[in-house]
C-alpha positions in Angstrom: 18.7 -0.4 10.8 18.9 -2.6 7.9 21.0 -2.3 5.0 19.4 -2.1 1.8 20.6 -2.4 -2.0 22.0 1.8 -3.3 19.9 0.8 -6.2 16.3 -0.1 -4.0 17.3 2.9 -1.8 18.1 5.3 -5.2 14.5 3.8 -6.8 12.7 4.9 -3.6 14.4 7.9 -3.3 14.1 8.9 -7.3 9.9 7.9 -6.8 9.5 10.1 -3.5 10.9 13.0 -5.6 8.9 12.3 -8.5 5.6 12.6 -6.8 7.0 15.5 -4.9 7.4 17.6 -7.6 4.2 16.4 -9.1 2.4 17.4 -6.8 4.2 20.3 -6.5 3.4 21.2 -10.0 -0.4 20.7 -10.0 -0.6 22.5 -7.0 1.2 25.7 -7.6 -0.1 25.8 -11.3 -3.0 27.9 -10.9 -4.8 29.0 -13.9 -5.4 32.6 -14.8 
């Protein structure tokens, strides 16, 4: 396994979430 930078990993990591919860959100928004 090769060693990365904390900050690359933390920038992955922080953009994984983001489009996690994204999609989260327009998913489980449903309008009434």
């Amino acid at each position: 396994m090769r060693s990365r930078p904390c900050t690359e990993d933390h920038e992955l990591f922080r953009d994984t979430v983001r489009e996690l919860v994204d999609a989260f959100l327009i998913g489980g928004r449903h309008p009434s």
